[in-house]
C-alpha positions as CSV (number, residue, x, y, z in Angstrom):
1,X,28.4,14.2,56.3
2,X,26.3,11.4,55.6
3,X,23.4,13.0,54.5
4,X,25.6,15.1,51.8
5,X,27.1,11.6,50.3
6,X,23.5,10.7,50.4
7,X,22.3,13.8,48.2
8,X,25.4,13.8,46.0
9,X,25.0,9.8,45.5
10,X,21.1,10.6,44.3
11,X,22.2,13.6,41.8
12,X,25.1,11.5,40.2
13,X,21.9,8.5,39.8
14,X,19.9,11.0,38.1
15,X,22.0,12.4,35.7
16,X,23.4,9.0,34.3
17,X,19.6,7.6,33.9
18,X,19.1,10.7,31.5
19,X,22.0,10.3,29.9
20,X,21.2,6.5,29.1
21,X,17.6,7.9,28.1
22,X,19.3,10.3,25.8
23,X,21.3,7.5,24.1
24,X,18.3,5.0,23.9
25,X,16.0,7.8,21.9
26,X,19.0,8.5,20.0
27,X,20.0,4.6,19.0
28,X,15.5,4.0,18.4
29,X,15.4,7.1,15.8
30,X,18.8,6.0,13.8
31,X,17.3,2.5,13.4
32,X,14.2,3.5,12.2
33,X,15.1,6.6,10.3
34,X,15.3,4.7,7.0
35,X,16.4,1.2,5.7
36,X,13.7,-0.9,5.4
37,X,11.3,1.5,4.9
38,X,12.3,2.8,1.9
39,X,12.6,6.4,1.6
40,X,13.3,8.4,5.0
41,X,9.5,9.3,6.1
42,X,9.1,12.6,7.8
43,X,10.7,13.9,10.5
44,X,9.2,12.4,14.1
45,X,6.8,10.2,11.7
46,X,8.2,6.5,12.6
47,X,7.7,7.8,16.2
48,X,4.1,8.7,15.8
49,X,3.6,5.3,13.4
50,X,4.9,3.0,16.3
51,X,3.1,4.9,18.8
52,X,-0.3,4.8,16.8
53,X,0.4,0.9,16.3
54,X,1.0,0.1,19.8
55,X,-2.5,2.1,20.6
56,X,-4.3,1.2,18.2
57,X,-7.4,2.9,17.1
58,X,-10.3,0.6,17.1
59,X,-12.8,3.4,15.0
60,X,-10.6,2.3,11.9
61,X,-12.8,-1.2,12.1
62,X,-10.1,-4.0,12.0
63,X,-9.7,-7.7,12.4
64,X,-6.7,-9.7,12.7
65,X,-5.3,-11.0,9.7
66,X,-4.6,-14.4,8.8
67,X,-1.3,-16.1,9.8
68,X,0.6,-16.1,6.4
69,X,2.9,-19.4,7.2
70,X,-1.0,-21.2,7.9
71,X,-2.4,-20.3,4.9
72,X,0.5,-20.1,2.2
73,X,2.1,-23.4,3.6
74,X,6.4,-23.3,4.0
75,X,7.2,-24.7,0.7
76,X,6.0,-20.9,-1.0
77,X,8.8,-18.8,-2.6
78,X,8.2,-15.1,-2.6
79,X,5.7,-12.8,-0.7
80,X,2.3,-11.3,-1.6
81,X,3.1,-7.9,-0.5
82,X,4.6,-5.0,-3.2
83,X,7.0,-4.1,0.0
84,X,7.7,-6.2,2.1
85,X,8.7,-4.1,5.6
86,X,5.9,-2.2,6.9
87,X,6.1,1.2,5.8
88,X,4.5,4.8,7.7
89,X,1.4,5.8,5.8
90,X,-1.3,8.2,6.6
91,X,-4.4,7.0,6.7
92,X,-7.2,9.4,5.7
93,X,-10.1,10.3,8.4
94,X,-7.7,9.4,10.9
95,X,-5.4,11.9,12.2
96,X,-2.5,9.2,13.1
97,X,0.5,8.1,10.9
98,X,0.9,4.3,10.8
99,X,3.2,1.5,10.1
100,X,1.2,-0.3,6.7
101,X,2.0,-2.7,4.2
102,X,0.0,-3.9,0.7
103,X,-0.8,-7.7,0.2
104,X,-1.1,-7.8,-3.5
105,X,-2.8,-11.3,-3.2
106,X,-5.6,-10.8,-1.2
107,X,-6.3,-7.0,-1.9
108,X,-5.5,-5.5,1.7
109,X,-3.9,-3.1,3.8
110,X,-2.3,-4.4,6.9
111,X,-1.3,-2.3,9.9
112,X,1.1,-3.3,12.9
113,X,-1.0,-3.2,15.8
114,X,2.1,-4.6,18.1
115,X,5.3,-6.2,18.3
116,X,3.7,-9.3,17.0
117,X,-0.3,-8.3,16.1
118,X,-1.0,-8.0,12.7
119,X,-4.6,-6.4,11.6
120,X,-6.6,-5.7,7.9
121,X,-8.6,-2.6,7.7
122,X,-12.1,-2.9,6.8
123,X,-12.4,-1.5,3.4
124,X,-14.5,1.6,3.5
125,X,-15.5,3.7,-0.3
126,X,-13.6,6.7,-0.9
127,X,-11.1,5.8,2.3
128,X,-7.6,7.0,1.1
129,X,-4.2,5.6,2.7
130,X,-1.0,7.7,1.5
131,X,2.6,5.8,2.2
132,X,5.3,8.2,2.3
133,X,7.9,5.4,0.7
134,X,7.5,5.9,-3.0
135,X,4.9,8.5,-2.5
136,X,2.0,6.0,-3.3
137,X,-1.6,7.2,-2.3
138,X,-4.0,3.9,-2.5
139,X,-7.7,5.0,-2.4
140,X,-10.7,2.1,-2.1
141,X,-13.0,2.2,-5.1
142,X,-16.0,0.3,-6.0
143,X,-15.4,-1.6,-9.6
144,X,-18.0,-1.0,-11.8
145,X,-20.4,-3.3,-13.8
146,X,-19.1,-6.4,-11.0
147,X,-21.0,-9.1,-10.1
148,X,-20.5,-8.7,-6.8
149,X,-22.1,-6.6,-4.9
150,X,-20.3,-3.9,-2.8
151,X,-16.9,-5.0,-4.7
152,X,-14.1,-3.2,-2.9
153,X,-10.8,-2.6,-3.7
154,X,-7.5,-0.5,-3.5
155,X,-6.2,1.1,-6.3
156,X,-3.4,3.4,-6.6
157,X,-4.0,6.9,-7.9
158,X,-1.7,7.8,-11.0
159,X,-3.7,10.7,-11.8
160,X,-6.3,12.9,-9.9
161,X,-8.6,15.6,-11.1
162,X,-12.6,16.2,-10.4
163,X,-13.4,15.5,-13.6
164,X,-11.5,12.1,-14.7
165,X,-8.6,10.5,-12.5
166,X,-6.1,7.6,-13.9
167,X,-5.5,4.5,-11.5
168,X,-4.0,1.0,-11.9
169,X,-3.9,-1.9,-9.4
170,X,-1.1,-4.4,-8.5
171,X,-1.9,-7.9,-8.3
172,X,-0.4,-11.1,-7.4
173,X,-1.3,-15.0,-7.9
174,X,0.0,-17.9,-6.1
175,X,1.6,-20.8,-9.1
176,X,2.1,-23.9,-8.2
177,X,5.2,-25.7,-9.7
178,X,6.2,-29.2,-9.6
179,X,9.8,-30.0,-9.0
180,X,11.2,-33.7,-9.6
181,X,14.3,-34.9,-7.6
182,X,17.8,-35.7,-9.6
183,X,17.6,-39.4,-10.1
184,X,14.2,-40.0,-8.6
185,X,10.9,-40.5,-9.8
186,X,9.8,-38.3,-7.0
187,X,8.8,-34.9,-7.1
188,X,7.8,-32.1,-4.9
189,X,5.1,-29.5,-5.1
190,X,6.2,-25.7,-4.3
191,X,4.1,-22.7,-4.7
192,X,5.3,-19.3,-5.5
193,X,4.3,-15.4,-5.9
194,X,4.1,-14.0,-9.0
195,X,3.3,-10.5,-10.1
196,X,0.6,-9.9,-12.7
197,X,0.0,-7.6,-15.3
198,X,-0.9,-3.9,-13.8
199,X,-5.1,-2.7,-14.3
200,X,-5.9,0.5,-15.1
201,X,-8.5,2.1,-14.2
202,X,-10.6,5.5,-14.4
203,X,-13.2,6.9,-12.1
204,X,-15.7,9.8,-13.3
205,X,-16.4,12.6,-11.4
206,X,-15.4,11.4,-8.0
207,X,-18.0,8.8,-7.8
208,X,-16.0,5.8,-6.4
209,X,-16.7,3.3,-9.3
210,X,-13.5,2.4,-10.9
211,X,-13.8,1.9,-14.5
212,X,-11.9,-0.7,-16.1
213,X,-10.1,0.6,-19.2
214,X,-10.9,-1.7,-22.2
215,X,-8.0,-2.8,-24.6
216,X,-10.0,-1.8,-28.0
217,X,-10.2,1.8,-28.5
218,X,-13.4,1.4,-29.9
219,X,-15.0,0.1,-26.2
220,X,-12.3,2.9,-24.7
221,X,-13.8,6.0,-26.9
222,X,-17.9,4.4,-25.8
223,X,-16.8,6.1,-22.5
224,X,-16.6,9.4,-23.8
225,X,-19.2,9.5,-26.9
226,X,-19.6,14.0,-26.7
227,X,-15.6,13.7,-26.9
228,X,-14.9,10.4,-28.9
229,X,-13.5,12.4,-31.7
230,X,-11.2,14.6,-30.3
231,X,-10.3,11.7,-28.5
232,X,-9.5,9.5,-31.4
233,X,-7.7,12.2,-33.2
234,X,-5.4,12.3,-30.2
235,X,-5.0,8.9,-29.9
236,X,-3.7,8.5,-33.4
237,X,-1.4,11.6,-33.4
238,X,0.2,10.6,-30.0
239,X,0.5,6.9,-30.8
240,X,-1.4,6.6,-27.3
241,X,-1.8,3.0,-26.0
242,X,-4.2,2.0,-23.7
243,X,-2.3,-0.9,-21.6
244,X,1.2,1.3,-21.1
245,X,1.1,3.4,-17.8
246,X,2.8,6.9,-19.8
247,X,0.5,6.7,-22.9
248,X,-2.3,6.3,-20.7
249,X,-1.2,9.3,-18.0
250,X,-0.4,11.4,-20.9
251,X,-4.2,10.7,-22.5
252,X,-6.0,11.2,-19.1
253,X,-4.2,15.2,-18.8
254,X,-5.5,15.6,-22.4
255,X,-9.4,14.4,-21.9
256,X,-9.4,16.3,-18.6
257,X,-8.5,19.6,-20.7
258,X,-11.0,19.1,-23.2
């Protein structure tokens, strides 16, 4: 008799650890399923993100990032990143989907290696990182006519095609603002985030070297002297202008037809 309490004891264990299982996977995929990360990624990919974080691979060339309460001091007002929550992203080259995030200030891509480890990925030519919130594909290209050598950066693709693709690039600067005290001739200094005018850019032929679009479109039509005319024309006619995002998207399909 004792030995069937014994086995019946043991099956009754069993089945209520896989039942408690069952509601932990359950109660993990509802929390991560969507909220702060935007748009709902696909299905199993928060899984595979947190999985690829927690083992991270080391062929993607990463070093841990700077502690952001050290270096932006706790008097700052804002945050440098375009979203804030890590988001899951592919990144190309690597078959994994990771948890990613843009800082806007100091032009990189950080990946959750941990529950508390934070690392930068080197920046590699031609490396493309897709996020699945908002659909956003950054790809790192060299800027053109820099005076630094080997000047990497990520810019976000607005238009793709082999011949000529459309891209712009977020930015953010750190302002510092004085503050004086009600009744006191005492003040205090705070710094805080703020979000600069979009770049746009154009790169030729899948070469890497991001073009900077000039504001005259006398200096934008020098980049296309065989097709200037045709160019112009359409520029007049479609009241194109060369710092708005639509004018610019709608110019770029044109010159690639053409």
């Amino acid at each position: 008799m004792k030995t069937i309490h014994t086995k019946t004891a043991l099956k009754n264990l069993k089945y209520l650890l896989v039942v408690c299982l069952l509601f932990s996977f359950e109660g993990f995929s509802q929390q991560c399923s969507g909220g702060s990360y935007g748009m709902a990624p696909p299905q199993g990919a928060t899984r595979l993100a947190s999985k690829a974080s927690m083992d991270f691979d080391s062929s993607l060339n990463s070093v841990i990032v700077r502690n952001q309460g050290t270096t932006y001091g706790p008097n700052t007002i804002g945050t440098p990143y375009m979203q804030k929550d890590f988001t899951t992203a592919k990144i190309a080259h690597v078959d994994k989907v990771y948890l990613v995030r843009y800082n806007a200030l100091t032009d990189e891509m950080e990946v959750k290696g941990g529950e508390s480890e934070v690392l930068v990925i080197s920046k590699k030519k031609n490396y493309e990182i897709s996020q699945h919130a908002n659909n956003v594909k950054y790809k790192v290209l060299e800027k053109a006519d820099s005076e630094q050598e080997n000047d990497l950066g990520y810019y976000i693709n607005l238009e793709e095609n082999n011949n000529v693709s459309l891209y712009k690039r977020e930015c953010k600067k750190l302002v510092k603002k004085r503050k004086s005290t009600y009744g006191s001739s005492a003040s205090s200094i705070t710094t805080e985030f703020k979000n600069m005018k979009c770049e746009f850019y154009i790169e030729k032929g899948k070469n890497g070297q991001a073009i900077k679009i000039p504001k005259k479109r006398k200096e934008f039509l020098a980049l296309f002297p065989e097709k200037s005319d045709m160019i112009n024309a359409f520029i007049k006619e479609n009241r194109i202008k060369l710092n708005k995002e639509k004018s610019l998207k709608r110019l770029i399909r044109y010159i690639n037809t053409i």
